[in-house]
N, C-alpha and C positions, 0 to 999 in steps of 0.2 A: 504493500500500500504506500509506503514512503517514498518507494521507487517512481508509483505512479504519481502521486504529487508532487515529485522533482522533475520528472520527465514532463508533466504537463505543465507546469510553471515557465519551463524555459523554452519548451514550444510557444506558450502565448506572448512572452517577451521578445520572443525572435518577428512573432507576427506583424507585434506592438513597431516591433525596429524597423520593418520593411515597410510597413502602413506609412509610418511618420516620416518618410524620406519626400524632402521636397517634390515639384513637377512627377510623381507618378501616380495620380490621382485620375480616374479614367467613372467619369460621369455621362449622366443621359446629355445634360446640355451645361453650359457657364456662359459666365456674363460678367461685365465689367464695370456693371451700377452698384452702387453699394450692395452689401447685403439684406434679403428678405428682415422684412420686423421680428419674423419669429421662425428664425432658423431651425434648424434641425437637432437633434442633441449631438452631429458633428458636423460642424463647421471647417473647411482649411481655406490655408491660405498658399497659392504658390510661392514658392522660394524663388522666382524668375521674372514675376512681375507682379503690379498691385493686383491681378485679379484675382476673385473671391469663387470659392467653389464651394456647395452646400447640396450636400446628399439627397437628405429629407426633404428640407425646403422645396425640391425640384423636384424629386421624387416620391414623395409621400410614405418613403419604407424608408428603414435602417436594418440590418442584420449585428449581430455580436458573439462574443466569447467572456465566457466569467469564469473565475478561478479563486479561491477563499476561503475563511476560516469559517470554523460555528464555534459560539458557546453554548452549550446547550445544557437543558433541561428537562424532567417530567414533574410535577407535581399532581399527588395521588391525593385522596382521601386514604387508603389502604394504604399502610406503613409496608406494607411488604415493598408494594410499587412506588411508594415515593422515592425518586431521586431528586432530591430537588437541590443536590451539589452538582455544579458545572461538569459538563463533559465536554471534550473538544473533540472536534473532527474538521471535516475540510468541503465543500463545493465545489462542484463544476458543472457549468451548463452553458447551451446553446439559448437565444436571445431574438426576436424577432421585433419587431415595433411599427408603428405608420399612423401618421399626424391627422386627428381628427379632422380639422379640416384648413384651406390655406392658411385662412385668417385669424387661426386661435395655436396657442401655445399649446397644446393638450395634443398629448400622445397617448397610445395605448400601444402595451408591452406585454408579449407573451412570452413561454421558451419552455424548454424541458432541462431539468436539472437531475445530477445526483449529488444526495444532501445528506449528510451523514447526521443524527441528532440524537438524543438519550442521556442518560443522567446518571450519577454517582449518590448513592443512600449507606445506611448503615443499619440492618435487620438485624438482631446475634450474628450481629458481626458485617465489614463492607461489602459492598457488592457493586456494578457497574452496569448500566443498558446500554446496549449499542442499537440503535434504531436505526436502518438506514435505508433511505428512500428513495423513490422517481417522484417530480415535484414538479408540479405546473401552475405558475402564479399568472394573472390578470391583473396587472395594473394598470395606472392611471396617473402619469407623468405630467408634470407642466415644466416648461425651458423657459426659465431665465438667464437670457444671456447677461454677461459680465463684460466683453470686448468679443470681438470677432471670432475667437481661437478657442473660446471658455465659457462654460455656462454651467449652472447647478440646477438639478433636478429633483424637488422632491418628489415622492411619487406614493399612493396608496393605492390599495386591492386587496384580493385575495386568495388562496391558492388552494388546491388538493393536492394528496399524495400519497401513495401507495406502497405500503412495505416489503421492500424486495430482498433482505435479509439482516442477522443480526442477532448476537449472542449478550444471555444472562449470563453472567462470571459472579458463583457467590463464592469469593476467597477463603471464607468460614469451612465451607464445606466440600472446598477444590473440587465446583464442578461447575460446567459450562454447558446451557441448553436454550436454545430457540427463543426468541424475543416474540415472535409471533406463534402466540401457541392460545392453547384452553385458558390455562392456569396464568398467562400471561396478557399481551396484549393484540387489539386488534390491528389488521394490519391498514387502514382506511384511518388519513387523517384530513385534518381541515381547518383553516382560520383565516385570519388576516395579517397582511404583511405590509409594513409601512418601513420610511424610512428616505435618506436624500442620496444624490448621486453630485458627480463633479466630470467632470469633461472639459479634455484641453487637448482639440483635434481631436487623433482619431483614440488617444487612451481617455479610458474611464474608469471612476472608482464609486464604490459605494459603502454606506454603512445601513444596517437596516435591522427590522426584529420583527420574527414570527411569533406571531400568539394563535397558538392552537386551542378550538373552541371546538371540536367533536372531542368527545369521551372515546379513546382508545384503549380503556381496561373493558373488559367483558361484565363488569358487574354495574347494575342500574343506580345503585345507591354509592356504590364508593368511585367517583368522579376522577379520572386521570386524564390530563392534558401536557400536551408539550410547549416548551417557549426555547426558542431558539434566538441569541443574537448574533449579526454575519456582518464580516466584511470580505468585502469581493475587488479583485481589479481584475480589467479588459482591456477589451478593444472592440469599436464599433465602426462599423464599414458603409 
């Protein structure tokens, strides 16, 4: 797994590196009027003369790459299932978007991620969830630009997700079994995820936090939810 987060870290970085290189920028159309009122969430600028080049603005779509940490959480009613101490893991997902309409700042953002989340508790003794999932959020972006090159994005929505594996480790009683189970939890989650972005050209960053609002333990009275906080860097095309 560490392998895999070094390996995609510096694939996205190499992307970042190519993306950001002067005059090779290959759009539907440009133009050499100022920039649109409400650009796209990337803006460039050639390195060969004043003129302005804007993705979305002209195009109405953006594509992307995310790559990032999680803090993560469950808090249970059931002491078995509360971990409600931090677990870390990492994201990566693919990113799609396209600007409501010309004359409004509002975007709307979808994509597919994998999201690692679950929590650290202490039953007769500690123990650790590893949740980890396929994630699809819906949000709802506005660009504010800052200069031509830089804008900030906050953005809310909200996402599902589906648990595609991931182990209980009770250290108490060195043993490790299924995080999606009977006894455990369900694998269908769901909340809202809010939070701001930053953009300058084609890299982008984010901080943001999932609040899980379906009950993912199996019992109707003892209430488990997850909360995840992320941060993410990319690239948007």
């Amino acid at each position: 797994m560490k392998r895999l987060i070094i390996l995609s870290l510096l694939a996205l970085l190499s992307v970042a590196q190519t993306s950001a290189q002067p005059g090779r920028y290959s759009y539907h159309r440009r133009h050499s009027a100022p920039v649109a009122r409400h650009p796209s969430p990337a803006v460039y600028r050639s390195g060969y003369s004043d003129t302005y080049y804007s993705s979305v603005a002209n195009t109405d779509v953006y594509y992307g790459l995310r790559l990032g940490l999680n803090v993560a959480t469950v808090h249970s009613d059931d002491r078995y299932l509360d971990g409600s101490s931090a677990k870390t893991g990492f994201n990566l997902g693919l990113v799609a978007g396209f600007q409501v309409a010309p004359s409004t700042p509002v975007y709307l953002e979808t994509g597919l991620y994998y999201t690692e989340k679950g929590g650290k508790g202490n039953y007769n003794g500690p123990f650790t969830y590893q949740l980890n999932y396929l994630q699809v959020p819906l949000l709802m972006k506005i660009n504010f630009d800052l200069d031509p090159m830089t804008s900030i994005q906050p953005f809310v929505g909200v996402y599902g997700a589906m648990g595609i594996s991931g182990k209980i480790k009770d250290f108490n009683q060195r043993q490790a079994y299924s995080s999606f189970g009977d006894d455990a939890f369900q694998r269908f989650d769901a909340g809202l995820r809010l939070g701001c972005g930053l953009q300058f050209s084609h890299l982008y960053t984010e901080v943001g936090y999932d609040i899980g609002l379906a009950n993912i333990g199996h019992d109707y009275f003892d209430v488990s939810r997850t909360g995840c906080l992320f941060a993410s860097i990319g690239v948007n095309f």
